[in-house]
C-alpha positions as CSV (number, residue, x, y, z in Angstrom):
1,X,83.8,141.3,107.5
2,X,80.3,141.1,106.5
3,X,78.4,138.4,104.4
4,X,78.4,140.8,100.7
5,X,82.6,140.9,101.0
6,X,82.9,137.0,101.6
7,X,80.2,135.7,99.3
8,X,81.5,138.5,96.2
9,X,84.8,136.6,95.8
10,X,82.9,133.1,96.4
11,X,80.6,134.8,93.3
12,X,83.3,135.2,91.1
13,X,85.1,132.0,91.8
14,X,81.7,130.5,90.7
15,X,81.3,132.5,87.7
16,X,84.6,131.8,86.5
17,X,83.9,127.9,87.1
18,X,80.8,128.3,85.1
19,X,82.6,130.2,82.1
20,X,85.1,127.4,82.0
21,X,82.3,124.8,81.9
22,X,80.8,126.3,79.3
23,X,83.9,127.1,77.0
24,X,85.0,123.1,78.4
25,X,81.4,122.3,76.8
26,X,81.7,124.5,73.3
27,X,85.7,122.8,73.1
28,X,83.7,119.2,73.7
29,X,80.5,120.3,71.1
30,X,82.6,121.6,68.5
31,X,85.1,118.6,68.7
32,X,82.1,116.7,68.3
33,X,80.8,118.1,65.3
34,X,84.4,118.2,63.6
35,X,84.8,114.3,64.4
36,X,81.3,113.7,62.9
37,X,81.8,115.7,59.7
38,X,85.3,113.8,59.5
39,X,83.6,110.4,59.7
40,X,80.8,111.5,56.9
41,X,84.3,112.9,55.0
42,X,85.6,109.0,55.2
43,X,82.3,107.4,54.2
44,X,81.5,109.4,51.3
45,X,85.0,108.8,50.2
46,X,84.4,105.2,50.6
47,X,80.7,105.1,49.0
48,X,82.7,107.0,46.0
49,X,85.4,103.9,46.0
50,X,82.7,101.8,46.1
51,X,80.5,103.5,43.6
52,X,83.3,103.9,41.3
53,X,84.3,100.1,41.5
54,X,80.7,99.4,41.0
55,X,80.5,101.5,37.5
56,X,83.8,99.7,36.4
57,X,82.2,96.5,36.9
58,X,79.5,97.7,35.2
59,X,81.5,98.4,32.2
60,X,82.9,95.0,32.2
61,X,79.9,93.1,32.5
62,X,78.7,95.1,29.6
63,X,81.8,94.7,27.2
64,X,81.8,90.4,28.6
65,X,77.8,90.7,27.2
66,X,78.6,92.3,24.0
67,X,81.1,89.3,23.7
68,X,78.9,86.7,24.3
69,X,76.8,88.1,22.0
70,X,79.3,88.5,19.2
71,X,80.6,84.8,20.2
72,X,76.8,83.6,20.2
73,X,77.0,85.1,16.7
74,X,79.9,83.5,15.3
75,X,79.0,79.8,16.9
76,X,75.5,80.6,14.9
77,X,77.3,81.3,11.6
78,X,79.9,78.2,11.9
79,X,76.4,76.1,12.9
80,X,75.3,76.9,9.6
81,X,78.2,76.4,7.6
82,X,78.3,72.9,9.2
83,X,74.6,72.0,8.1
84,X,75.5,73.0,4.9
85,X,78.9,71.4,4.8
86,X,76.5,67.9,6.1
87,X,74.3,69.0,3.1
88,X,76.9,68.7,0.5
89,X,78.4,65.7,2.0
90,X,75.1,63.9,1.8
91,X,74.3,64.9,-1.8
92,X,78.1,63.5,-2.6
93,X,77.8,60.6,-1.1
94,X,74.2,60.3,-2.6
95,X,76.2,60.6,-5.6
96,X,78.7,58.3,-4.8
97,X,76.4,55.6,-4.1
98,X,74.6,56.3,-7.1
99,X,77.6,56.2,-9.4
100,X,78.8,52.6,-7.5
101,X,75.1,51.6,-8.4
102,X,75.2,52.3,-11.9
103,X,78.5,50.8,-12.4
């Protein structure tokens, strides 16, 4: 047996090892890659729960504004009716007291 017949089988033991490492290697790249996309999958999702939450609040902080505005409103107009209610009481009693005097 000469040295070419006992290092050929050795040569295709090894280059059978080294296909397997690098098909063990694509299997571990590619797994890789899948497990990252499927993590940027789950935090999209949640940035688009949390985006979405963050618009409805949005909307309810508006709407609770326009309500204290409107509120703000009313309390302004009842403020003035109550000045002017004071207003008429004062003249009446101005009245009053000038109708006691006369008397």
């Amino acid at each position: 047996m000469n040295a070419h017949a006992i290092v050929q089988p050795l040569d295709a033991g090894l280059q059978r090892l080294a296909g397997i490492a690098f098909d063990l290697h694509q299997d571990r790249a590619i797994a890789r890659k899948e497990a990252a996309y499927e993590e940027r999958e789950r935090s999209l999702s949640a940035v688009g729960k949390v985006a979405a939450r963050v618009q409805g609040d949005a909307v309810t902080i508006a709407a609770l504004q326009a309500e204290v505005a409107r509120l703000r409103g009313e309390n302004n107009t009842w403020r003035v009716r109550a000045l002017g209610a004071e207003g008429k009481l004062a003249r009446m009693a101005a009245a009053i007291r000038s109708m006691h005097s006369a008397a």
